[in-house]
C-alpha positions in Angstrom: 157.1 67.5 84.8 160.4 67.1 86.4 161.8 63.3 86.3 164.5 62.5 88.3 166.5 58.1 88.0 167.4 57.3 91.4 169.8 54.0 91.1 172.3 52.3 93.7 169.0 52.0 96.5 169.1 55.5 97.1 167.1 56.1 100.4 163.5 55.9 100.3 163.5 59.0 102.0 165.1 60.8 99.0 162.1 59.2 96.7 159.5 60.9 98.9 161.5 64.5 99.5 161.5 64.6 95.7 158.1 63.4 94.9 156.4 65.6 97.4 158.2 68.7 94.9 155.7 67.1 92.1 159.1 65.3 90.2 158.5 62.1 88.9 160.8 59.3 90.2 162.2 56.2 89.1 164.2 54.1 91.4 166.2 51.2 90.9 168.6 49.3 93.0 171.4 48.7 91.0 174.3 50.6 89.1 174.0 50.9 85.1 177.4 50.9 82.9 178.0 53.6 80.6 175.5 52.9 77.8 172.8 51.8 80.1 172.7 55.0 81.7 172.8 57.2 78.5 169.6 55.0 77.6 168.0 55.5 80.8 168.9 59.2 81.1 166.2 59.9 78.9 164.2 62.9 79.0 165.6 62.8 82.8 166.3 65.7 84.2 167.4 64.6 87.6 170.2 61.8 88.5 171.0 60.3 91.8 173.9 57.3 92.2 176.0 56.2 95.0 179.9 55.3 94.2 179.4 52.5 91.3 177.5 54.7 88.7 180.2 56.7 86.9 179.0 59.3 84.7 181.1 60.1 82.5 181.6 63.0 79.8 180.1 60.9 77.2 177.3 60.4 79.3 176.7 64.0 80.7 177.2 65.2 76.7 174.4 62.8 75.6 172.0 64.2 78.2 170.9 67.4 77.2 168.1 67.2 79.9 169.5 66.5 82.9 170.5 69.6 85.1 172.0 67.7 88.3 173.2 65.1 89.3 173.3 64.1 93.6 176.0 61.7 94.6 174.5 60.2 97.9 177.8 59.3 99.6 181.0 61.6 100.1 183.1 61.2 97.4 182.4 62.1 93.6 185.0 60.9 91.9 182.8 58.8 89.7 181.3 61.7 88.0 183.1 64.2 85.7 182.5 67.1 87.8 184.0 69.1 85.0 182.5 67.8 82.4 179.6 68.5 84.5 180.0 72.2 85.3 180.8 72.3 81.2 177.3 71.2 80.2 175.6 73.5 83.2 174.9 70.1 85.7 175.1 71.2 89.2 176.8 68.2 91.1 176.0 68.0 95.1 177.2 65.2 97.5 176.7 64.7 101.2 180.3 65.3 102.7 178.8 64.7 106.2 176.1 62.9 106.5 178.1 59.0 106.9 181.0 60.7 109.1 179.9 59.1 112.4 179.1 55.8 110.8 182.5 55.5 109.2 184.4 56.3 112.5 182.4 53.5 114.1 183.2 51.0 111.8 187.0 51.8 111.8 187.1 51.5 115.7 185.4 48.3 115.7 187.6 46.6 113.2 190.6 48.1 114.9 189.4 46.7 118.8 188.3 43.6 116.8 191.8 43.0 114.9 193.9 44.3 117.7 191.9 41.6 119.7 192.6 38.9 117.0 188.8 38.6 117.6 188.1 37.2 113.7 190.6 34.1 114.4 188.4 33.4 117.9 184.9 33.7 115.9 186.6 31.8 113.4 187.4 28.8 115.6 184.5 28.5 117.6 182.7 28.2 114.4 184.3 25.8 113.1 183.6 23.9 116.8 187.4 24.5 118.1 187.5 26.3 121.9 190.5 28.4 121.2 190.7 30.3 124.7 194.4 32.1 124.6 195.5 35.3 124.9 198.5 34.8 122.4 198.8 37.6 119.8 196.0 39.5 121.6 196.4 43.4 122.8 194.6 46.5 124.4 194.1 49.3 122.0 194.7 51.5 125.0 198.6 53.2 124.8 199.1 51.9 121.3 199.5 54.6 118.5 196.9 55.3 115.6 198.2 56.6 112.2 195.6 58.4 110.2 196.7 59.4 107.1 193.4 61.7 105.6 192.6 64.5 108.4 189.3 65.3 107.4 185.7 65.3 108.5 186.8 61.3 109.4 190.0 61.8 110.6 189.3 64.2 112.6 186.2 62.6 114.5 188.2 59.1 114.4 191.4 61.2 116.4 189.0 62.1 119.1 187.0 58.8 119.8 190.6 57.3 119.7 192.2 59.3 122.3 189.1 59.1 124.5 190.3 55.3 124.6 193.4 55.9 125.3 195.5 55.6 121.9 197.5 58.2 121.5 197.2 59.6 117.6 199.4 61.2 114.7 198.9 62.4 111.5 199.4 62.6 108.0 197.5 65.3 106.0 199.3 67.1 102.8 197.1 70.3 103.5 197.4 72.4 106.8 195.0 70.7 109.2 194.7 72.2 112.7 195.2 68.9 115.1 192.5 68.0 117.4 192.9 67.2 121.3 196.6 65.5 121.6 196.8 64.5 118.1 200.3 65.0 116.7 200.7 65.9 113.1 204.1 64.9 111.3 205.8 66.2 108.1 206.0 62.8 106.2 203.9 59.7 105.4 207.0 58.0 106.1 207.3 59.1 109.8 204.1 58.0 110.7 204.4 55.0 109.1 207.6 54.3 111.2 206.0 55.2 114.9 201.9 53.9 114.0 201.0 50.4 115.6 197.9 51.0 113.5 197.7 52.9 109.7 194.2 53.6 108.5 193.5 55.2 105.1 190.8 58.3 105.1 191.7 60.5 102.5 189.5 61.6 99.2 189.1 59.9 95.8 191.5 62.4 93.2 193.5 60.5 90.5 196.5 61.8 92.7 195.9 59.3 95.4 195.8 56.3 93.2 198.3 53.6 94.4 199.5 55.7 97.5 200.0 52.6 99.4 202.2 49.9 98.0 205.1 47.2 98.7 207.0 50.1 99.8 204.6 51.9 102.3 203.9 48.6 103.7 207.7 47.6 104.3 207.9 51.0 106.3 205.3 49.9 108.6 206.6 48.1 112.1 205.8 44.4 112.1 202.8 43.3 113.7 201.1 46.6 112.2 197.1 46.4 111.4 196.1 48.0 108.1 192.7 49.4 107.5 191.3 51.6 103.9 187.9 52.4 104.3 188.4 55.4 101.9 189.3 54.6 98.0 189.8 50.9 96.7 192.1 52.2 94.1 194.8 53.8 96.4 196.1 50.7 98.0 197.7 47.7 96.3 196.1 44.4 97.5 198.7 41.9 95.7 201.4 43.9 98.4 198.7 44.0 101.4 198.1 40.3 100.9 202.1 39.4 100.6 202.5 41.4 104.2 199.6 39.2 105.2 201.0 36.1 104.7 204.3 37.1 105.7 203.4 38.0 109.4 205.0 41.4 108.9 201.0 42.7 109.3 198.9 41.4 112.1 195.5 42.0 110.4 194.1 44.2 107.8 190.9 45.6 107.5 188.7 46.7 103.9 185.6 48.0 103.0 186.9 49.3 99.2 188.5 47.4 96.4 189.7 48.4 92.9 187.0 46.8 91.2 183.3 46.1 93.0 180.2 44.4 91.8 177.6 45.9 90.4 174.6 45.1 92.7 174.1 43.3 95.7 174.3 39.8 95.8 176.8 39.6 92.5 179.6 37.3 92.9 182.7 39.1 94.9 186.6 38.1 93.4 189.5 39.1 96.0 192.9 38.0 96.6 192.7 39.1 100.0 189.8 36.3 100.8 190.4 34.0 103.0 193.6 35.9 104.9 193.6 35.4 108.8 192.7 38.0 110.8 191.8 40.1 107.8 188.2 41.6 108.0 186.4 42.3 104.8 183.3 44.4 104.1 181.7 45.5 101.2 181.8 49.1 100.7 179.7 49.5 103.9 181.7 52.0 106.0 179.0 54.6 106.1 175.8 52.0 105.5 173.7 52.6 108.6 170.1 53.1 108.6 170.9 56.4 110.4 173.5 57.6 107.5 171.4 56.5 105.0 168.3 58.2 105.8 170.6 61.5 106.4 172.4 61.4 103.2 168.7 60.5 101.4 167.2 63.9 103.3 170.5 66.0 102.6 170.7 65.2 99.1 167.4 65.6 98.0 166.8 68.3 99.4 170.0 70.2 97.4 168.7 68.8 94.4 165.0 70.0 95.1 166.6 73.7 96.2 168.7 73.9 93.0 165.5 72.6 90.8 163.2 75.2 92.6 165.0 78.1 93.2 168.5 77.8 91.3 170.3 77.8 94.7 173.6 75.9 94.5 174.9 75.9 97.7 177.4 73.2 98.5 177.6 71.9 94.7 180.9 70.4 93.9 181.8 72.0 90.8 179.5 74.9 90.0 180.0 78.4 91.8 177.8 78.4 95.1 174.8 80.7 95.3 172.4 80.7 98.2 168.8 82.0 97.1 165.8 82.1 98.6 162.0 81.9 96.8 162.3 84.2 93.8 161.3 87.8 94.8 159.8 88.7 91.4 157.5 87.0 88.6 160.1 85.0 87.3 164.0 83.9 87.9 166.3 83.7 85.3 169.4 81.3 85.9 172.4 81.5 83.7 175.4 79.6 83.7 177.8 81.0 81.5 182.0 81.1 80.8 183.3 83.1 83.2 184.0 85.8 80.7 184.4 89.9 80.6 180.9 91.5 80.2 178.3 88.5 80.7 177.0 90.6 83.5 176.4 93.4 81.3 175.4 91.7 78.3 172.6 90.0 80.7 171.5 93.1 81.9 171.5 94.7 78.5 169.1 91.9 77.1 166.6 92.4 79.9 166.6 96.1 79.2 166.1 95.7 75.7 162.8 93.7 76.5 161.4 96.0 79.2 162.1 93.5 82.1 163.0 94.8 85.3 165.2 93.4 87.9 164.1 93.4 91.0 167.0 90.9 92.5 170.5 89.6 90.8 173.3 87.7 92.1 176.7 86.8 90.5 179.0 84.6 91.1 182.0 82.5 89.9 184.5 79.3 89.9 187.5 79.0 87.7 185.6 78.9 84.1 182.2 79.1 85.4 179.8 82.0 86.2 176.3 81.8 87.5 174.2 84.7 87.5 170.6 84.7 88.9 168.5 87.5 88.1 165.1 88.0 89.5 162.8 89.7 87.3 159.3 92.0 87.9 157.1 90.5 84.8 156.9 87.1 83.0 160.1 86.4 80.3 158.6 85.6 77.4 160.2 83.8 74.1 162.0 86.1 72.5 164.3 87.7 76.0 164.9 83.7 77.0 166.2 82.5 73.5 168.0 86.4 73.3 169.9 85.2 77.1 170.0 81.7 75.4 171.5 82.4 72.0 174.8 84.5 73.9 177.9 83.6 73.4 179.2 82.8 76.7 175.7 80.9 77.6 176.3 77.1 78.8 172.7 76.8 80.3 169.4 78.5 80.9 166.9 78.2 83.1 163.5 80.2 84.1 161.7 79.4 87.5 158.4 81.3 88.2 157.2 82.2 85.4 153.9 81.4 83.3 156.1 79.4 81.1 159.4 77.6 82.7 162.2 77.4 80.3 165.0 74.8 80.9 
């Protein structure tokens, strides 16, 4: 029997998609460090995390079980997606599913700052009737910088406009622009026309620190600053100087450089207590409604790949879509991308009588996957034949009397 570790409180919806496939599932609600997860990885075949499990290449190389490994959230940064495709683990995330939910979020904080509305909750809590208008603006005619023009940025520029805020922005690939939106050539140039900066780009080691004392000096005073994309790309000590300096009028985050563990674990910040500074944790795309999407998407790539070897939309393996094996059994082979493995396949099967009756190759960078759909049951000696080749990183036979992982 399949067993798949579910940690982070991964959707119940995911628990029930992969159960109802007859794999046996664990679920816990918390992240594990490093040696934790090697212990729990176990005979485990299957492992699902959200952004504070990192799986790492010590991790992934002292699993010899597990064959994937679902990140249910966007990014995948915490997993060594090479390492990964190295050892033969398909890696799937759900680069769609929490879209909406983070575009809400963003407008609200940017109304809610451009409003000053934290200082007037603020006050009125503490019993003070603060009625004024001072410091208090319309997002309507006011410019939003997005830096990031992906499957947020792009939705965000939209909902904006349809407000009336007119957009540019900042993308280092070619991005078409969307409605009115204006790209510019430099982070610099949006940075000097933006009343409002918010952060949406993706978690590579490239973007770490990309916004700093300098970035923020750009920025025209009374700016508001939102990241809702990757805690390490922005440095807090500088955010919190412009804070406290007026030069920002507010500042909005839902990432930090380092995070707690679990829920309800104590939360350290030096941007606590700031005015008009609205902090969330890691909750951009947490609605019920994202949740329950990314828990059905997920799952059911993991459950595909597990049941018929189909890899569409993996992160780091090459991307096959299959259906329900056509013959007896299905062989899956991930190999070096290499001169000849085709062949050498093919060869094998031949030398054991095995006919194909379906076979499709395909390749990323280092990696090739070859399925091959055969007419009779593969017994021992073809599998450890395909096994035993050189190029072979991992095998796997689906359909037959005897499955083979």
């Amino acid at each position: 029997m399949l067993k798949a570790l579910l940690l982070e409180n991964v959707h119940p919806l995911s628990v029930e998609i992969l159960a109802d496939q007859g794999i046996e599932v664990d679920s816990r609600s918390g992240a594990l460090d490093e040696k934790e997860l090697v212990d729990a990885l176990d005979g485990v075949h299957i492992l699902g995390i959200r952004s504070k499990t990192q799986v790492t290449d010590a991790v992934i190389a002292a699993s010899p079980e597990l064959l994937t490994v679902g990140a249910f959230c966007i990014g995948t940064n915490q997993i060594d997606l090479r390492s990964a495709a190295n050892h033969g683990v398909a890696a799937f995330n759900a680069p769609f599913s929490n879209t909406r939910s983070v575009v809400e979020i963003a407008l609200a904080e940017i109304i809610s700052l451009t409003r000053r509305m934290t200082e007037r909750d603020k006050a009125l809590h503490a019993g003070v009737w603060d009625k004024s208008a001072e410091g208090s603006h319309e997002v309507r005619g006011r410019t939003l910088g997005i830096i990031g023009y992906g499957n947020i940025g792009t939705q965000l520029s939209v909902l904006a406009e349809n407000l009336g805020m007119s957009v540019v922005f900042y993308d280092t690939a070619e991005k078409l622009a969307l409605g009115n939106a204006r790209r510019v050539t430099s982070l610099e140039e949006l940075l000097e026309v933006a009343d409002i900066v918010t952060l949406h780009v993706d978690g590579r080691s490239g973007n770490a620190g990309l916004f700093g004392p300098k970035q923020f000096a750009l920025m025209k005073p009374g700016a508001i600053f939102l990241n809702l994309s990757r805690g390490f790309v922005v440095d807090t000590g500088a955010l919190r100087e412009n804070i406290l300096s007026g030069h920002l009028a507010g500042a909005a985050i839902d990432v930090f450089p380092h995070e707690p563990k679990k829920r309800g674990d104590q939360f350290e910040s030096e941007l606590r207590g700031l005015p008009n500074v609205i902090l969330t944790p890691h909750i951009g795309g947490s609605t019920l409604e994202a949740q329950e999407a990314i828990g059905r998407f997920v799952a059911q790539k993991i459950t595909d790949f597990v049941t018929t070897g189909t890899t569409t939309l993996s992160v780091n393996l090459p991307n096959l879509a299959l259906e329900n094996t056509t013959g007896v059994a299905r062989v899956a082979h991930l190999h070096r991308n290499t001169p000849g493995v085709l062949a050498a396949v093919n060869h094998v099967l031949a030398e054991h009588g095995t006919n194909i009756e379906g076979q499709l190759l395909a390749t990323r960078g280092e990696i090739g996957y070859v399925v091959t759909d055969a007419g009779s049951a593969l017994e021992g000696p073809v599998v450890e034949a395909l096994r035993s080749m050189e190029a072979t990183i991992k095998l796997r036979v689906m359909g037959s009397e005897h499955t083979h992982r």
